[in-house]
N, C-alpha and C positions, 0 to 999 in steps of 0.2 A: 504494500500500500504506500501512496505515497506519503511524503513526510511533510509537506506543504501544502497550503491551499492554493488553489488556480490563481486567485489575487497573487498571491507573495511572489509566484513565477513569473507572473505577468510585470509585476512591479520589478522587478529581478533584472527579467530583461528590457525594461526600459532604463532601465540606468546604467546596462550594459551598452543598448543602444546610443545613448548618450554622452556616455563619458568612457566609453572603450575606443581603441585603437585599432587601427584593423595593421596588423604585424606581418609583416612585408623581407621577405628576401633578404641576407643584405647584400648579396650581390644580383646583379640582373639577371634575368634569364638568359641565355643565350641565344644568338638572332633577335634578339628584342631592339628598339631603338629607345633611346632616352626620352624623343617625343612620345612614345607609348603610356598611357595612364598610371600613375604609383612608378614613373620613370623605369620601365620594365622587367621590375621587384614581382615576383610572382608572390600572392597573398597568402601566408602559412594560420592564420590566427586572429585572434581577441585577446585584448586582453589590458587591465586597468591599470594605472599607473598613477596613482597619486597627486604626484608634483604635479607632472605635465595635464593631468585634467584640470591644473589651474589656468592654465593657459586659454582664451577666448579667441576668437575666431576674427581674421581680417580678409578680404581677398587682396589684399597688398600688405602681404604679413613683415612683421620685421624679423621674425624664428622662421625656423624649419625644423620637424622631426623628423629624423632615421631609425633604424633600429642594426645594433651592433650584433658581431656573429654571437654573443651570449645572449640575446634574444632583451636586452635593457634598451629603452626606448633614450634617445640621445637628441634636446634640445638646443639647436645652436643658430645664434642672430646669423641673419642672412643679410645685415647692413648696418650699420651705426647704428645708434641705437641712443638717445638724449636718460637723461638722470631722470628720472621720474616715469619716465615712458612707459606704458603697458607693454608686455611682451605677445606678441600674438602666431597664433599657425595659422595655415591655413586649414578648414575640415573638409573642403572642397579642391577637383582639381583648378586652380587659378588660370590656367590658361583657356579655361571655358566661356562663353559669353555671359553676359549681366542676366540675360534671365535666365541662362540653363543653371548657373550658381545657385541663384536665388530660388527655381524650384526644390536643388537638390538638399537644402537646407534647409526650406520650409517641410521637407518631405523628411527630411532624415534626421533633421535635429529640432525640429519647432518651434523657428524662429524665422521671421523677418529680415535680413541684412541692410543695416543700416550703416554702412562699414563707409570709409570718408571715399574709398573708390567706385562703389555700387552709388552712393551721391551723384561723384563728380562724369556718372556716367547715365544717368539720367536721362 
């Protein structure tokens, strides 16, 4: 029998949906191109990571995350970065257009993108 209610699973996997990582290769596939989606990182997992689900979402982020061959998720600014500055990933691929972004966010994490380049693209 199970050992939880249908709620708790369900709640379970929402917060997996929303604050897990989808854990990625660390080297590329072979034959893949870099233009390829996840930079052509073949998709191994889920999986939650604390620190980095502090990190919020920009589609002109100033982080990037990787995952190293111990399978540790590795946040590192992708440009300068000012003293006080929020640090952000992206949760989306960024080379996508304004609205296919913005579905997939509204779809996947349930939210709006209000982000200063979904603005200034308007």
């Amino acid at each position: 029998s199970c050992r939880c209610s249908m709620d708790e699973c369900v709640r379970t996997l929402g917060r997996l949906q929303l604050n897990g990582f989808e854990m990625t290769a660390s080297e590329p596939e072979e034959g893949s191109s870099s233009e390829a989606v996840g930079g052509g990182h073949r998709p191994v997992g889920v999986g939650v990571f604390p620190s980095a689900s502090y990190a919020n979402h920009s589609c002109a982020p100033n982080c990037a995350q990787r995952f190293d061959g111990h399978g540790c998720i590795v946040v590192e600014t992708a440009r300068d970065v000012r003293g006080g500055e929020e640090l952000t990933i992206p949760y989306v691929d960024v080379r996508l257009g304004r609205r296919e972004r913005r579905e997939r966010l509204r779809k996947n994490f349930a939210f709006d993108c209000a982000c200063e380049r979904c603005a200034a693209e308007a």
